[in-house]
C-alpha positions as CSV (number, residue, x, y, z in Angstrom):
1,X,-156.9,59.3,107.0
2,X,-155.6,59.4,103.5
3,X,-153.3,56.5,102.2
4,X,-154.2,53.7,103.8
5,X,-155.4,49.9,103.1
6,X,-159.2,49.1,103.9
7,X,-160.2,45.9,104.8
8,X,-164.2,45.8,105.0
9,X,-165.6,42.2,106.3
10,X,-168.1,39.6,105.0
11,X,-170.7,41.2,108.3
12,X,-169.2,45.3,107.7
13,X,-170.1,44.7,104.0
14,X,-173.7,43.5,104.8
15,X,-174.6,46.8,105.8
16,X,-176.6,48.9,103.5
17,X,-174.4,50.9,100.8
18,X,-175.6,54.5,102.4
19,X,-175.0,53.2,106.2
20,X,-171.4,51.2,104.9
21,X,-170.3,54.7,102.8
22,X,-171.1,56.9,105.9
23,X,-169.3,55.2,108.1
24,X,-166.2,54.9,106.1
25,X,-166.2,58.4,105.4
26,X,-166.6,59.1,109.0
27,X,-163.9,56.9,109.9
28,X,-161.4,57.8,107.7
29,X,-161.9,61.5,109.1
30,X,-161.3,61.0,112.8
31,X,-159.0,57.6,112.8
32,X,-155.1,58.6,113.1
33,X,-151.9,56.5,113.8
34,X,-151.4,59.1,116.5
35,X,-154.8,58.8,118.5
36,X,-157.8,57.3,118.0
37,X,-156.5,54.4,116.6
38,X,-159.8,52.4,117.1
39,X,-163.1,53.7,116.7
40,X,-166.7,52.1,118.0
41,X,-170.3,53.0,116.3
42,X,-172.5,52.3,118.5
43,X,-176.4,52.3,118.3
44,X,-177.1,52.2,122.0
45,X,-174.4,55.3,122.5
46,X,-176.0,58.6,124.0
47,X,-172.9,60.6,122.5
48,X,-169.8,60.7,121.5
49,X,-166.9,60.9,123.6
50,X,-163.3,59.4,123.9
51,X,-162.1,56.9,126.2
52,X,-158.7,54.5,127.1
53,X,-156.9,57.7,127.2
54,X,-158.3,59.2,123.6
55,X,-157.1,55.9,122.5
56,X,-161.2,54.9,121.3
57,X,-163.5,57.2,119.9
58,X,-167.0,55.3,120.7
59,X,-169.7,57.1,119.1
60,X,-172.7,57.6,119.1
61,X,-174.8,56.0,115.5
62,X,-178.2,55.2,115.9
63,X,-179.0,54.0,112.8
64,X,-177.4,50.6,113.2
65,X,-178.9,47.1,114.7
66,X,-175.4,46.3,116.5
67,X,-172.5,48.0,116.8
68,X,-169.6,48.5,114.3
69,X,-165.6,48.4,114.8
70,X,-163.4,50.0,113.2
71,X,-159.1,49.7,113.9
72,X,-155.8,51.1,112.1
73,X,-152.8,48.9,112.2
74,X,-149.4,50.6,111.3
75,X,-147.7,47.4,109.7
76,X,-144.1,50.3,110.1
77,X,-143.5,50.0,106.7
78,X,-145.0,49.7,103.3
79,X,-143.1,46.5,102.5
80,X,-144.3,44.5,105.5
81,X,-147.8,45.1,104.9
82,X,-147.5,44.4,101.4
83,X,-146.6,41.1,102.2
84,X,-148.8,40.7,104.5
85,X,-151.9,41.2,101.9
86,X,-149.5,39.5,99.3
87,X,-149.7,42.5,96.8
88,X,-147.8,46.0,96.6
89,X,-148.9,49.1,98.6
90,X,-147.6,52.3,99.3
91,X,-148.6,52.4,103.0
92,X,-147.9,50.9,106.2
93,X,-151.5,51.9,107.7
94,X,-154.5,49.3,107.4
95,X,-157.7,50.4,108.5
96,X,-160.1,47.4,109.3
97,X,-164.2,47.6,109.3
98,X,-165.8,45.0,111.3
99,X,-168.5,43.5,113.6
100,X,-168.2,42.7,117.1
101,X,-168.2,39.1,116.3
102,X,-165.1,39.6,113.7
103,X,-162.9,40.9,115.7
């Protein structure tokens, strides 16, 4: 997904650099305001397949300890989600990267 806001947390940014780029790249691939619009690496995953409708894309990552969230938020306009992170932006998408325990 191109032109969006990451957010990586304090857990997401523990991960190893090589582990923490792949995913991101990964993610930003396959998330979409349409559908998936939440997206679940998962260690313990045999493969990859959608659920909730296409809604989730869990998948299957075995290189992780736990598993890793990632969700897009369409703020519906630029301005609001500007605000919302208190500096200008030029999209309404936010694209979050998180641990279980962060959510």
């Amino acid at each position: 997904m191109k032109g969006c806001y990451m957010a990586l947390t304090i857990g997401f940014q523990g991960l190893p650099d090589t582990i923490g780029g792949d995913i991101i790249t990964k993610a930003l691939g396959w998330i979409k305001p349409e559908k998936p619009d939440f997206l679940i690496f998962d260690p313990e995953a045999k493969k990859t397949g959608f659920e909730d409708g296409g809604r989730t894309l869990h998948i299957a990552y075995p290189k992780l300890d736990k598993k890793i969230y990632v969700k897009l938020d369409d703020f519906g306009d630029a301005e609001t989600l500007s605000e919302c992170i208190g500096r200008p932006i030029r999209s309404q998408y936010a694209v979050t990267f998180m641990l279980p325990e962060e959510r």
